[in-house]
Structures are given as structure tokens and as C-alpha cells.
N, C-alpha and C positions, 0 to 999 in steps of 0.2 A: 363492506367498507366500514371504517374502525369512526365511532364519532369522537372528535376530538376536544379533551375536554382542558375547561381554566381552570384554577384556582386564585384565587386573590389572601392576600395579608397588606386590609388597608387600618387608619387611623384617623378617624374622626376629632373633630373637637366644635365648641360653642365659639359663640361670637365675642365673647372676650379673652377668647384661646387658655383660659386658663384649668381645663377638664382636659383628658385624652382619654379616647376610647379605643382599644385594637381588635382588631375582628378578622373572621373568616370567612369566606362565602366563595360556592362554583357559581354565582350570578352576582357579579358586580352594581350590574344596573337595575336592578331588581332589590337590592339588598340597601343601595346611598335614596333612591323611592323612598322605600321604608323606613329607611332611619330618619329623610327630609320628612316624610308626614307623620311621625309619631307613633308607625306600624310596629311592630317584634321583638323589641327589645326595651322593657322598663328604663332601663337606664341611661338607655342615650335619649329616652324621652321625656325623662324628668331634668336632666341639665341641659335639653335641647343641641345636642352634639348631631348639629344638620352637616357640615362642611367638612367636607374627602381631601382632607390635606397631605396626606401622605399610601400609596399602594405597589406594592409589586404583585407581580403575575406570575404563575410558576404551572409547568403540567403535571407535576407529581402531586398529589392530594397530602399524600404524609410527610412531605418534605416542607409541605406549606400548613401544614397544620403543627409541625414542629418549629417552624420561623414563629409563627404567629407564638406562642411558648413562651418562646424565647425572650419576643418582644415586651411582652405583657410584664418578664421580671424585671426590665431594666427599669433604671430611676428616669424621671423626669428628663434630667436631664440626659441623657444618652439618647432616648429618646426626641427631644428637641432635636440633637445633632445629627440626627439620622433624617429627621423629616426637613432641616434645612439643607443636607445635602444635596436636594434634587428640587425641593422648595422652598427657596430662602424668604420666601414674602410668607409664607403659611398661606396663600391661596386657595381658595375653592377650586380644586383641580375636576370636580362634578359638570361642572358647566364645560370642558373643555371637553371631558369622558365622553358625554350624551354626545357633544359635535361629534368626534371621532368616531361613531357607532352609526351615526345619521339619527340619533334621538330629541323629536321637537315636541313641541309645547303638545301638542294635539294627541303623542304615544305617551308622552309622558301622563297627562290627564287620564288616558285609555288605562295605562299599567295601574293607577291610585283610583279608579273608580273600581278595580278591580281587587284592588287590596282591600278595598273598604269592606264589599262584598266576602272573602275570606276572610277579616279578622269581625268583624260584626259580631256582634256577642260574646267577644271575648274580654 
């Protein structure tokens, strides 16, 4: 049997929504972790871009690594109008992901003692 995989093309931003960040990741929940505690990536940890306001899902790896491309060239604004298509408040759509998956406080704490442990020394 074939395991069946995601890919994600989501868009972070900080709490004054004025940063965008666009990314790629085959682990969604594992990846907005990381970016919430400061884990993998310098730059959404220096403007603090915690909140998943914008994602699609795709099963092709290279069709989702060329959205993602894509994304990253448009201007600001294109991109706003893209992320108020489907979220017009700019909501932290993280909190709704983790319910959808069954992820609470308790895995979540489990998955970030575990990143601590991985990036430790880095």
C-alpha cells in the first residue's frame, strides 16, 4: 500500500500583519510548531510571523513547490487578495488546523519539547 502524502503552500505573518512570509512544508503541523516557537527558519523568527493566515494543500510535491514560486513573486498586494479570498479577517487559521487534526495543548507541548531537543545547539 502506497502512503499518501500532502504538501502545503501556506503564508504566515506577525501580529501587526504588516510582514508576509510564504513557505513549503509535507508537515503542516510540525512546520506553523516551529515557526510559533522560534524553531527553523531565521526569518520568521526575527519579525515573529507566528499566525497561518493563509494555506492550500496539494498531492503533487512539484506543483506545490511551483505555487509556492509563484507566490513568493507577487506584490503585497496580490497577495493580500489572495489571502482575504478565503480569509477576510486575516485570522490565525493554526488554532482551527490543530482542532481539525485532534491536536491539544498536551501534543502540542510533546511536538516543542521535541523541537527543542533537535534544534539545541543550533
Amino acid at each position: 500500500m502506497q502512503k499518501e502524502y500532502h504538501f502545503y503552500v501556506y503564508i504566515l505573518t506577525n501580529y501587526p500583519k504588516n510582514v508576509f512570509y510564504v513557505g513549503f512544508t509535507n508537515d503542516i503541523l510540525r512546520r506553523i510548531i516551529e515557526h510559533k516557537n522560534g524553531f527553523g527558519c531565521k526569518f520568521t523568527a526575527k519579525y515573529k510571523l507566528k499566525y497561518l493566515i493563509y494555506f492550500e494543500q496539494s498531492d503533487n510535491v512539484y506543483s506545490t513547490l511551483e505555487r509556492e514560486k509563484v507566490i513568493k513573486k507577487w506584490s503585497r498586494k496580490k497577495k493580500t487578495e489572495l489571502i482575504k479570498s478565503v480569509n477576510p479577517g486575516l485570522k490565525d487559521l493554526s488554532v482551527g488546523l490543530f482542532e481539525d487534526l485532534g491536536i491539544g495543548e498536551t501534543e502540542i507541548r510533546g511536538i516543542v519539547e521535541e523541537l527543542k531537543a533537535k534544534y539545541k545547539g543550533r
